[in-house]
DSSP file (Angstrom, degrees, kcal/mol; ACC not computed):
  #  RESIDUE AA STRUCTURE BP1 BP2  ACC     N-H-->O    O-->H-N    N-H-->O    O-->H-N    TCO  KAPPA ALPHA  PHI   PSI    X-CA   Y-CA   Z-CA
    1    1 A X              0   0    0      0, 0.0     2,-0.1     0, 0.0     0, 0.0   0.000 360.0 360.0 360.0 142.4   46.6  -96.0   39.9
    2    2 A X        -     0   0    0      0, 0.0     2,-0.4     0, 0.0    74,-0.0  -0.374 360.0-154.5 -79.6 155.8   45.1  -98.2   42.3
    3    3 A X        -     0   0    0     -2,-0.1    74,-0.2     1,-0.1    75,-0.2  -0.949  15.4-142.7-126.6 121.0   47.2  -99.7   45.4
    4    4 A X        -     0   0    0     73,-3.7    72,-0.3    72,-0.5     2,-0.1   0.177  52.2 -61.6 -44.4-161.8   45.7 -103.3   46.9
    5    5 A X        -     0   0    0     70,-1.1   133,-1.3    68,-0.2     2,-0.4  -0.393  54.8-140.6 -98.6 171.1   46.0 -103.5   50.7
    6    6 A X    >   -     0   0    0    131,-0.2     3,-6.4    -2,-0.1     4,-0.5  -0.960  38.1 -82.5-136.0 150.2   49.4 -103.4   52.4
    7    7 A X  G >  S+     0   0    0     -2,-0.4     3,-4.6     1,-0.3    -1,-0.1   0.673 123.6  48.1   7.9-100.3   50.6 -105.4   55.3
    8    8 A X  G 3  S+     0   0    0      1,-0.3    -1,-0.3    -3,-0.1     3,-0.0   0.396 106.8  53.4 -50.2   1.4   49.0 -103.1   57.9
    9    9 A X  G <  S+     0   0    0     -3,-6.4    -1,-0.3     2,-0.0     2,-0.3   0.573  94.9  71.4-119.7  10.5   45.6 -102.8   56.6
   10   10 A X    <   -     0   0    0     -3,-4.6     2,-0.2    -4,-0.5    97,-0.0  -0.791  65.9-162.6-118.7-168.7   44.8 -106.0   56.2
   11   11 A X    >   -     0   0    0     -2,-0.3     3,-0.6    95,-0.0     2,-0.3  -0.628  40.2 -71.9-148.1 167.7   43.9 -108.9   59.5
   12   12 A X  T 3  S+     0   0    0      1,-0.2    93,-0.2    -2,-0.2     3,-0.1  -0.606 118.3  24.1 -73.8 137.8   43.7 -112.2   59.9
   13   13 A X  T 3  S+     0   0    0     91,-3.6    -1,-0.2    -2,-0.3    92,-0.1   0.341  81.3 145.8  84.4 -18.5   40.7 -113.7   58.2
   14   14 A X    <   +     0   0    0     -3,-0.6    90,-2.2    90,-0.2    -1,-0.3  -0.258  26.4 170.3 -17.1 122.9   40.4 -111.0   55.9
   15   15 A X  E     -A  103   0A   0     88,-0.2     2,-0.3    -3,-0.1    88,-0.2  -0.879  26.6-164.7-170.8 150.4   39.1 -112.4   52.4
   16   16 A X  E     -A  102   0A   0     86,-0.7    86,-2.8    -2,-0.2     2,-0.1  -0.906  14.8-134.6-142.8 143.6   37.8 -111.8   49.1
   17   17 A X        -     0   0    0     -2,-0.3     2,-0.3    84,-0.3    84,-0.2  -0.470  10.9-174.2 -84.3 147.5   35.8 -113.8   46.0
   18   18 A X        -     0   0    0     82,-0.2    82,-2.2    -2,-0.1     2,-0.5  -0.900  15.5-172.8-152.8 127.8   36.2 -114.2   42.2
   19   19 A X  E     +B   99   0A   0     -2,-0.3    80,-0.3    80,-0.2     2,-0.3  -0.980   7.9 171.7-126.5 145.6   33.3 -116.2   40.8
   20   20 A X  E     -B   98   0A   0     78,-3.3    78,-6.2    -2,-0.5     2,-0.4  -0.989  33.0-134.3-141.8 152.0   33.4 -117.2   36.8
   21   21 A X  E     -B   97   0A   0     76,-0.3     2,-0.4    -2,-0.3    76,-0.2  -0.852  37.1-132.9 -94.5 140.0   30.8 -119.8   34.9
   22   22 A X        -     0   0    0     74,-1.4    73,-1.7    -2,-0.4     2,-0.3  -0.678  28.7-165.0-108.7 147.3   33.6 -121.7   33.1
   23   23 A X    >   -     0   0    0     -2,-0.4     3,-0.5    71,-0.2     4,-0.2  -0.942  29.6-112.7-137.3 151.8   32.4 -121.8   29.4
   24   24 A X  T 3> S+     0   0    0     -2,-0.3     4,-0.9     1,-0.3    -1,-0.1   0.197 121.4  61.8 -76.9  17.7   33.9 -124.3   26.4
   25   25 A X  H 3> S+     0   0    0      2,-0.2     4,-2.2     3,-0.1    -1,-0.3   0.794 102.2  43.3 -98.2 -41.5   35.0 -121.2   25.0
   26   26 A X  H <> S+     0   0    0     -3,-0.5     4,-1.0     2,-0.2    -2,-0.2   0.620 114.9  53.0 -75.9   1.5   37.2 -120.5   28.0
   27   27 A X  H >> S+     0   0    0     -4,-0.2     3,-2.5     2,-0.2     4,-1.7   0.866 113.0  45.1 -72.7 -95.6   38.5 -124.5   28.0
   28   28 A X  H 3X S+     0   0    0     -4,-0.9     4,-2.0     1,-0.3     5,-0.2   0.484 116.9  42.5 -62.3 -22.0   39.4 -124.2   24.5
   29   29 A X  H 3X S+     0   0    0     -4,-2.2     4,-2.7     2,-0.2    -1,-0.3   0.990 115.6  51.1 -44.0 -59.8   41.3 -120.4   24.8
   30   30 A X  H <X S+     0   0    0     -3,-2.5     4,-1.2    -4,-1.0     6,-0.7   0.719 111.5  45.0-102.1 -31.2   42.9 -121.5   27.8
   31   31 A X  H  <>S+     0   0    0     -4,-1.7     5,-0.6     2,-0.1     4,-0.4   0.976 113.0  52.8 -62.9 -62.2   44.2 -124.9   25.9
   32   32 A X  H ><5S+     0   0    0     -4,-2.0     3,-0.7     3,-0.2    -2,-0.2   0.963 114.6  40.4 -58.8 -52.7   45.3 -122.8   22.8
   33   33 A X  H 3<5S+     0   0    0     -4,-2.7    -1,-0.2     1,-0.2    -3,-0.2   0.978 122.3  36.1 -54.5 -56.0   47.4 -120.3   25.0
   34   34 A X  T 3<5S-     0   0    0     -4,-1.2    -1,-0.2     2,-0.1    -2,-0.2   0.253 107.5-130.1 -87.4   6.8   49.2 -122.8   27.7
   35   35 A X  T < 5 +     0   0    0     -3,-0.7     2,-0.8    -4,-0.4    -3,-0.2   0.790  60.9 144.6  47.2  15.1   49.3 -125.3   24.4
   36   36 A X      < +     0   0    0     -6,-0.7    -1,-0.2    -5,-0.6    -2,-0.1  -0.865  17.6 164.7 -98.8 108.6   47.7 -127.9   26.7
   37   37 A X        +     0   0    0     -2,-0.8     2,-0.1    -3,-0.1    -1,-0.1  -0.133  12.8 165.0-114.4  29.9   45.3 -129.9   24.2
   38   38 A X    >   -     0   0    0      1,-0.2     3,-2.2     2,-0.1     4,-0.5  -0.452  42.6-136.0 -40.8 114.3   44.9 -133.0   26.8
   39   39 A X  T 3  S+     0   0    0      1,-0.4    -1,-0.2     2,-0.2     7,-0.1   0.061 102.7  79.7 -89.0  32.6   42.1 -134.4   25.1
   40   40 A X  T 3  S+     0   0    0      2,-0.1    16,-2.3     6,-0.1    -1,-0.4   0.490 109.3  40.2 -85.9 -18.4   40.3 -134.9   28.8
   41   41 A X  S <  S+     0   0    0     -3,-2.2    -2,-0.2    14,-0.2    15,-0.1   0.832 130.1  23.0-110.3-102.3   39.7 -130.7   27.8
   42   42 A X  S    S+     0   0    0     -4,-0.5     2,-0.6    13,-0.1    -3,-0.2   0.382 105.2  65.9-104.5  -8.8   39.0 -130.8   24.4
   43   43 A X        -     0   0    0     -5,-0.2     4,-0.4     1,-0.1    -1,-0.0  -0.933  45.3-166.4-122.3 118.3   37.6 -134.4   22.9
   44   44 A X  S  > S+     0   0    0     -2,-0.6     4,-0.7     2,-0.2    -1,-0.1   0.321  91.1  52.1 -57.0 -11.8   34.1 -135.2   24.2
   45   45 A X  T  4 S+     0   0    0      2,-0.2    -1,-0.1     1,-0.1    -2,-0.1   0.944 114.5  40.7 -90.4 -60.9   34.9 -139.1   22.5
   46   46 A X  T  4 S+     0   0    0      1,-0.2     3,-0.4     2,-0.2    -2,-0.2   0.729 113.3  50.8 -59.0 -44.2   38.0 -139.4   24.2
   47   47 A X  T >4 S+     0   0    0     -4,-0.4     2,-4.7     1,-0.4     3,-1.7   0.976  99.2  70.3-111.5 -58.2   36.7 -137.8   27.7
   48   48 A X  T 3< S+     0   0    0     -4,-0.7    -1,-0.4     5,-0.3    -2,-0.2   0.620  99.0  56.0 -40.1  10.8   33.5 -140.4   27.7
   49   49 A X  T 3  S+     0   0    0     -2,-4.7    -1,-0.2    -3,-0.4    -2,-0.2   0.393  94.7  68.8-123.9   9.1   36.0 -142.8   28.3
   50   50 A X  S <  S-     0   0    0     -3,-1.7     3,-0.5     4,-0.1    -3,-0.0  -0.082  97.0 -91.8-107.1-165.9   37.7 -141.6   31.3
   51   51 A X  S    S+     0   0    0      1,-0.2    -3,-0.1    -2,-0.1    -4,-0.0  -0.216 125.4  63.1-119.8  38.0   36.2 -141.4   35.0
   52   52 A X  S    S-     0   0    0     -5,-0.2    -1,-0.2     2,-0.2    -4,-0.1   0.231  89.1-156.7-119.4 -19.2   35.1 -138.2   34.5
   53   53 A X  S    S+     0   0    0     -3,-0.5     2,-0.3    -6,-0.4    -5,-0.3   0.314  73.3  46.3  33.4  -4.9   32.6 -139.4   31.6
   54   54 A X  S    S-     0   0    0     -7,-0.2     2,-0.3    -6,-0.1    -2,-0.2  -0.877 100.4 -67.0-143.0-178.3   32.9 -135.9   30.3
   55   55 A X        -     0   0    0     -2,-0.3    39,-0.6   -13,-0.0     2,-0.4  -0.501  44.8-166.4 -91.4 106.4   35.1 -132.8   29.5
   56   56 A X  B     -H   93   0B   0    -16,-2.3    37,-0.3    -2,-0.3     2,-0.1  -0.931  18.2-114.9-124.6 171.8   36.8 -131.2   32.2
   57   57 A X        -     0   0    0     35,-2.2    35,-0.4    -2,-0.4     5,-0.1  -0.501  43.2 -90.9 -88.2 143.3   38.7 -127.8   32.5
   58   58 A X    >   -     0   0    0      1,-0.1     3,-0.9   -22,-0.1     4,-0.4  -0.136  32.8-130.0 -30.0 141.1   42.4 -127.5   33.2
   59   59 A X  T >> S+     0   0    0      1,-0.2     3,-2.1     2,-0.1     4,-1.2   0.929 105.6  68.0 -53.0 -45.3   43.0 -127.3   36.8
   60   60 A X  H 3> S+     0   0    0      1,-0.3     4,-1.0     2,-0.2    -1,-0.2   0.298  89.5  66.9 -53.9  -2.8   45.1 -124.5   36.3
   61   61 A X  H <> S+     0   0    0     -3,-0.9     4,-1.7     2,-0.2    -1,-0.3   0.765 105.2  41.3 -51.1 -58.6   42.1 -122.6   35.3
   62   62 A X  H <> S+     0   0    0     -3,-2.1     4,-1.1    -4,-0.4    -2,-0.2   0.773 107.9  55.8 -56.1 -33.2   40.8 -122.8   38.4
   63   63 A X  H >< S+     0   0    0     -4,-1.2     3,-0.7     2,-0.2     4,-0.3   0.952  99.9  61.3 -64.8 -68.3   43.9 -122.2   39.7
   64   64 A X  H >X S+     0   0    0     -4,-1.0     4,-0.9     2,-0.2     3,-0.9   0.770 100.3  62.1  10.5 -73.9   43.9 -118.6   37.3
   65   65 A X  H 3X S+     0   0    0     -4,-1.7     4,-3.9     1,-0.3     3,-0.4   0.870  97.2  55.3 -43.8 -37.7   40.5 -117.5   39.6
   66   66 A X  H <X S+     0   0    0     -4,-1.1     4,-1.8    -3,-0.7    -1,-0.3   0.886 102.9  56.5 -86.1 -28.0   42.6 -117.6   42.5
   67   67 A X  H <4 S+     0   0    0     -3,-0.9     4,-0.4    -4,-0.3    -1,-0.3   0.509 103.5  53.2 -33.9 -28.2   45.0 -115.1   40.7
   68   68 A X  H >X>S+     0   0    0     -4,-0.9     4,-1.8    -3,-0.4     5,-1.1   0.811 104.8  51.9 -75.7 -52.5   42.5 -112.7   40.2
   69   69 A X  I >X>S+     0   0    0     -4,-3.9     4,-1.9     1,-0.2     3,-0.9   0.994 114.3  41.5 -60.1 -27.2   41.5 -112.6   43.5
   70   70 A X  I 3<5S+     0   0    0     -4,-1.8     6,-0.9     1,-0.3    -1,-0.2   0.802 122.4  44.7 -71.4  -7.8   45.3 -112.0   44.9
   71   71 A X  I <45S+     0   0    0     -3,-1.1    -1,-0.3    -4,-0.4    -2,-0.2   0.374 127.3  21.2-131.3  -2.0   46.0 -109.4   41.9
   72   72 A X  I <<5S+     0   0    0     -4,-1.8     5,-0.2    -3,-0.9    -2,-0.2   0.433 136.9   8.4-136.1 -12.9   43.0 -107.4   41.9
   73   73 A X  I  <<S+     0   0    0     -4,-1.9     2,-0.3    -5,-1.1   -68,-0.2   0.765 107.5  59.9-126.2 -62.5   41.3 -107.7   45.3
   74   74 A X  S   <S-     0   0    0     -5,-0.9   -58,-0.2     1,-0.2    -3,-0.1  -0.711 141.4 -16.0-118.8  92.0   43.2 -109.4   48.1
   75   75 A X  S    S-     0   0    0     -2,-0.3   -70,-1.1   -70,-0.1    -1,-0.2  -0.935 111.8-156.8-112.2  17.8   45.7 -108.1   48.6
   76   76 A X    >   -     0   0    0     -6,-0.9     3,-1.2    -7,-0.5   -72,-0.5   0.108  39.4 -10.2  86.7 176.2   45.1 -106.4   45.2
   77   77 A X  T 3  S+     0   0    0    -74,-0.2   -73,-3.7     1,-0.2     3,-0.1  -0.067 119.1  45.0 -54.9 137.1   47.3 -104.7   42.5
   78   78 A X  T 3  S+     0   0    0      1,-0.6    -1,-0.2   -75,-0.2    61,-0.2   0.158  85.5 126.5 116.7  -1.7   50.8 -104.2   43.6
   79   79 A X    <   -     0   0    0     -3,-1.2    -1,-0.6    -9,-0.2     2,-0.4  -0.428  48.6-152.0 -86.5 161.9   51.0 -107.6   45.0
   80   80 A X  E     -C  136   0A   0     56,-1.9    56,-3.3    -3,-0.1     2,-0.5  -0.985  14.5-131.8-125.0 127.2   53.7 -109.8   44.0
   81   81 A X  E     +C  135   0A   0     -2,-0.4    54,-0.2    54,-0.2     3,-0.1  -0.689  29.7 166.9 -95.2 145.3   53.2 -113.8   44.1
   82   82 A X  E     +     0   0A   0     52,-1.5     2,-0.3    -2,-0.5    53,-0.2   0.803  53.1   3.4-114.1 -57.0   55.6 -115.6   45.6
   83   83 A X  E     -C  134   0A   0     51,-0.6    51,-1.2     2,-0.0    -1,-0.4  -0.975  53.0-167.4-148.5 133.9   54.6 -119.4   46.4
   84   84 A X  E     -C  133   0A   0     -2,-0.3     2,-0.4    49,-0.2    49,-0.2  -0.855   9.9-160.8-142.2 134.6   51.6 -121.5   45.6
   85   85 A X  E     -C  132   0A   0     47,-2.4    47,-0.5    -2,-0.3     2,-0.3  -0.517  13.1-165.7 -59.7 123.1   50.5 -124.7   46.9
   86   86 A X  E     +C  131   0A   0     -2,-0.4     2,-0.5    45,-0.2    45,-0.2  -0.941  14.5 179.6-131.8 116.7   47.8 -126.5   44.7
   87   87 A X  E     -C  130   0A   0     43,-3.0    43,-1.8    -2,-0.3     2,-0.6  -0.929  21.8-153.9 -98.7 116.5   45.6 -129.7   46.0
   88   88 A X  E     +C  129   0A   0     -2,-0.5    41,-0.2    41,-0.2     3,-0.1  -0.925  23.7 174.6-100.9 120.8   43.3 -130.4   42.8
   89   89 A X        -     0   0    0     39,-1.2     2,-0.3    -2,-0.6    39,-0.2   0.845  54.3 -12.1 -61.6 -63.0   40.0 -132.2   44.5
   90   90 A X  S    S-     0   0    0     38,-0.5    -1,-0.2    36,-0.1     2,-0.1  -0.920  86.2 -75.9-149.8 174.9   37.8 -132.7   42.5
   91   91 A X        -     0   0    0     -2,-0.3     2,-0.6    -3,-0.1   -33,-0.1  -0.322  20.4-140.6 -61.7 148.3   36.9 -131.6   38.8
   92   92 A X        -     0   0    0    -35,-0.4   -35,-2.2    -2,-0.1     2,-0.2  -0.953  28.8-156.8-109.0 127.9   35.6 -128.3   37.0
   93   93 A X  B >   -H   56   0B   0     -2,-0.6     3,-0.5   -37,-0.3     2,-0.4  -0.398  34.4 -90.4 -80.6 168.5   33.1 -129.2   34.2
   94   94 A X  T 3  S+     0   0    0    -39,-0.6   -71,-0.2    -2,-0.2     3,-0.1  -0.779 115.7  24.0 -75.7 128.1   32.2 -127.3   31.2
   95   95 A X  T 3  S+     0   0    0    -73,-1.7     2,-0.2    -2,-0.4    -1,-0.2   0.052  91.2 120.6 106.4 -29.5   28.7 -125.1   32.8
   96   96 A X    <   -     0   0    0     -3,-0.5   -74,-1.4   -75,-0.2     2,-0.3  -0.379  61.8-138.7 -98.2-174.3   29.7 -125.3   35.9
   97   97 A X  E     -B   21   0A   0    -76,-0.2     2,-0.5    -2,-0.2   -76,-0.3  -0.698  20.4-164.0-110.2 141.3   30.3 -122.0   37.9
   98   98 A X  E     -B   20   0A   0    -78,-6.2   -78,-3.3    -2,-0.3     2,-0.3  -0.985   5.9-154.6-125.3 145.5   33.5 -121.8   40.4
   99   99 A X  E     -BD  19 121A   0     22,-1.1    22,-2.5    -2,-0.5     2,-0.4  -0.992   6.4-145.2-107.4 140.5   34.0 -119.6   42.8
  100  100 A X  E     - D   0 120A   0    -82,-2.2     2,-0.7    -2,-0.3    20,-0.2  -0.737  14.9-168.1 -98.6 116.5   37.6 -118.5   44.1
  101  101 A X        +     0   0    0     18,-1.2     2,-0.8    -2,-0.4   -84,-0.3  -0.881  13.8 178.7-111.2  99.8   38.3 -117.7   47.5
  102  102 A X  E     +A   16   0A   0    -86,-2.8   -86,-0.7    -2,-0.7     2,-0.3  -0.792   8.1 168.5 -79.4  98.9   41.3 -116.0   49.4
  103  103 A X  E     -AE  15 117A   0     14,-2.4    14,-1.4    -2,-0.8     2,-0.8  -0.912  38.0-112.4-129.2 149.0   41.3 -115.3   53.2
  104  104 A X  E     + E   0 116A   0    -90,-2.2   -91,-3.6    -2,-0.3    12,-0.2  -0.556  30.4 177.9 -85.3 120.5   44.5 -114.3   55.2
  105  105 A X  E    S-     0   0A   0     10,-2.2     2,-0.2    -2,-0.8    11,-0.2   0.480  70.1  -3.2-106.3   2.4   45.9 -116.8   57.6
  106  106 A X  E     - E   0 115A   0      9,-1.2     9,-2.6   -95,-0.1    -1,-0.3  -0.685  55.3-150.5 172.5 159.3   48.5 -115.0   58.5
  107  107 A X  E     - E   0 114A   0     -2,-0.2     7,-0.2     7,-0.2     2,-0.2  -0.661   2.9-173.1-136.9 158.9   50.9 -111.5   58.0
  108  108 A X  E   > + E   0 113A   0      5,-1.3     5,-2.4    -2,-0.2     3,-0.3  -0.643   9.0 172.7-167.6  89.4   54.5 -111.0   58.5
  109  109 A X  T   5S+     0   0    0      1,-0.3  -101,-0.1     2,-0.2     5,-0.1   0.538  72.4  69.6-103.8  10.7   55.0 -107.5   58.1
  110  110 A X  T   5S+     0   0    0      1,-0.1    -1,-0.3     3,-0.0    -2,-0.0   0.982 119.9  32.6 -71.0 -53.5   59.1 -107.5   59.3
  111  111 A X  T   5S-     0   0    0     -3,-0.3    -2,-0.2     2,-0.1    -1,-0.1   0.254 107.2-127.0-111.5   2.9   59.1 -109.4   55.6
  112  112 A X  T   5 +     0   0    0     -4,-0.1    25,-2.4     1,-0.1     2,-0.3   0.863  69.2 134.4  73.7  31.9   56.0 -107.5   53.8
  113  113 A X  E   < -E  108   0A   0     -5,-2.4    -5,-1.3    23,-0.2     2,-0.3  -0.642  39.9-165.7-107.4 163.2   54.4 -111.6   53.0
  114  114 A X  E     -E  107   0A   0     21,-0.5    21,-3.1    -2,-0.3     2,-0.4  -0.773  14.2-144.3-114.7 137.6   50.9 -112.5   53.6
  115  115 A X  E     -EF 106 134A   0     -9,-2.6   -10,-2.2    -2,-0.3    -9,-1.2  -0.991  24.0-167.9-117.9 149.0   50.4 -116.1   53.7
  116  116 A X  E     -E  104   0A   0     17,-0.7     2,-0.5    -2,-0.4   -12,-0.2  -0.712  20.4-137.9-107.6 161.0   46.6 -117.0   52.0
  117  117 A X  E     -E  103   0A   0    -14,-1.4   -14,-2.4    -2,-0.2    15,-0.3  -0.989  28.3-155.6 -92.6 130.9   44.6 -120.2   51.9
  118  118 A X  E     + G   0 131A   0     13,-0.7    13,-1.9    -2,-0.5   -16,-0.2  -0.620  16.4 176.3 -78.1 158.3   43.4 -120.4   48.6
  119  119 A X  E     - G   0 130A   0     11,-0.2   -18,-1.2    -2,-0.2     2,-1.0  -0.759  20.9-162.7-174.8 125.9   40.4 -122.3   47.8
  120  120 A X  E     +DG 100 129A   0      9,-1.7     8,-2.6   -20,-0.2     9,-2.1  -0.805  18.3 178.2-112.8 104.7   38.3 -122.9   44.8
  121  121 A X  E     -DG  99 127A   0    -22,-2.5   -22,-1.1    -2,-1.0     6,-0.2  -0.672  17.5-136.1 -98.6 171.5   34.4 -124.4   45.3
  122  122 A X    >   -     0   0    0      4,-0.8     3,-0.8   -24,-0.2   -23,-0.2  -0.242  44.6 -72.5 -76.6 178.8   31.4 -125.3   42.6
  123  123 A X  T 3  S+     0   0    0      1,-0.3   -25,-0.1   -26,-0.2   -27,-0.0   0.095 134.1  49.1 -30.7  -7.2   27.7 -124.5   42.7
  124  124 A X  T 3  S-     0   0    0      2,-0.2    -1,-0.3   -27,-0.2     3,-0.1   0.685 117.6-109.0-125.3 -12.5   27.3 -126.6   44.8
  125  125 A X    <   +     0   0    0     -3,-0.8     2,-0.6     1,-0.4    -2,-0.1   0.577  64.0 144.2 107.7  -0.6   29.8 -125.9   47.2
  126  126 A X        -     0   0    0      1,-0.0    -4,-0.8     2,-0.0    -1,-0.4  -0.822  49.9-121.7 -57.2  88.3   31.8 -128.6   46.6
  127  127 A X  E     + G   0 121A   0     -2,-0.6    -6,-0.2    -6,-0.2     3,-0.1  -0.349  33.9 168.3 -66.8 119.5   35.6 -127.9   46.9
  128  128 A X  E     +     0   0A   0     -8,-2.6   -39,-1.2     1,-0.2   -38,-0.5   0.556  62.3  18.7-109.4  -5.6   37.7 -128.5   44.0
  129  129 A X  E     -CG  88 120A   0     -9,-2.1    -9,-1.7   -41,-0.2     2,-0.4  -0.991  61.4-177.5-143.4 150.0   41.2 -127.0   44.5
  130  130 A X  E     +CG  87 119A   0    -43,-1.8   -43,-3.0    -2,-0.4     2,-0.3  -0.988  19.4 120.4-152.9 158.2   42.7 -126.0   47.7
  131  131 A X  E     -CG  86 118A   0    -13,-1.9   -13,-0.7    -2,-0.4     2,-0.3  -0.843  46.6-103.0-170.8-169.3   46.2 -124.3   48.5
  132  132 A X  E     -C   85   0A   0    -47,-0.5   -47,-2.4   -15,-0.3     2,-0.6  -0.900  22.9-156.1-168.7 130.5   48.0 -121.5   50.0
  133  133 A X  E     -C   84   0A   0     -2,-0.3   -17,-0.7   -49,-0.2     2,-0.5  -0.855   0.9-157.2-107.7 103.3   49.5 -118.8   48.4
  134  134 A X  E     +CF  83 115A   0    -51,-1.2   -52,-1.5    -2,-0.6   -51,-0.6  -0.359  24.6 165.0 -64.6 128.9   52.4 -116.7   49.7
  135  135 A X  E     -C   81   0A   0    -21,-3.1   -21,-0.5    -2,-0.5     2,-0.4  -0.791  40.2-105.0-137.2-171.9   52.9 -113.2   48.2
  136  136 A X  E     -C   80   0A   0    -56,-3.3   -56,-1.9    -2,-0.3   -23,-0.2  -0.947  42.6-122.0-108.8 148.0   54.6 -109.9   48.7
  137  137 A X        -     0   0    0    -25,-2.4     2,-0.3    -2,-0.4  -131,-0.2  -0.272  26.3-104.7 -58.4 165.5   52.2 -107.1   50.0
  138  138 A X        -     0   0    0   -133,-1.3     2,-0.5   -63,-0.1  -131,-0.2  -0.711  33.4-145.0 -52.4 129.8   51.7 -103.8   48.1
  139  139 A X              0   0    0     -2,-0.3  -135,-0.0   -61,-0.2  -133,-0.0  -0.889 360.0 360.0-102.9 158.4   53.3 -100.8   49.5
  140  140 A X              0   0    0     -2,-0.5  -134,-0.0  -137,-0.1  -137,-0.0   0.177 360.0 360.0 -55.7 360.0   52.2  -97.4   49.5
């Protein structure tokens, strides 16, 4: 079984990507599991009437990407999450593509932590979540 990185192999600045096209298939899953049917996610009548004029995805979707990166790439399976911070910015749309971004600001290996910034942009580059995520490293 595969080991993420531990304490001592990874550096400051260190950082890894998850990118997903968020599709209305994965709104309406992601509604059905977490039982959050806020009809800003799932009614197009309802969400033309908001300041959003359209359908946007849970934050906590986004939020999700940034779990994949810490739990399969940095610092990768064996990690334990610990704390996370969540600023939601700006919106995720149905179409549009996010990518999730980790990089290590800073290691504390007397207590086996990493602290991350998380950070979730669009297509365009746009930031729509930002955070920092504490975890426990993997060990060997």
């Amino acid at each position: 079984m595969e080991i993420g990185k531990t304490v001592s192999e990874m550096q400051v600045g260190d950082f890894a990507e998850f990118t997903k096209t968020v599709t209305e298939s994965d709104v309406y899953q992601f509604a059905g599991i977490t039982g959050d049917f806020n009809p800003a996610h799932i009614n197009e009548e309802y969400a033309k009437n908001t300041m959003f004029k359209t359908r946007i995805a849970h934050g906590m979707l986004s939020a999700g990407f940034i779990s994949t990166v810490l739990g399969t790439k940095l610092p990768g399976p064996g990690t334990i999450y610990l704390k996370q911070e969540l600023a939601f910015i700006a919106p995720v749309k149905i179409g549009d593509t996010v990518t999730a971004r980790v990089e290590v600001k800073e290691l504390i290996p007397e207590k086996n932590r990493v602290i991350l910034r998380t950070v979730c942009r669009n297509q365009n580059g746009k930031e729509v979540l930002d955070g920092e995520a504490v975890m426990m490293a993997p060990k060997k």
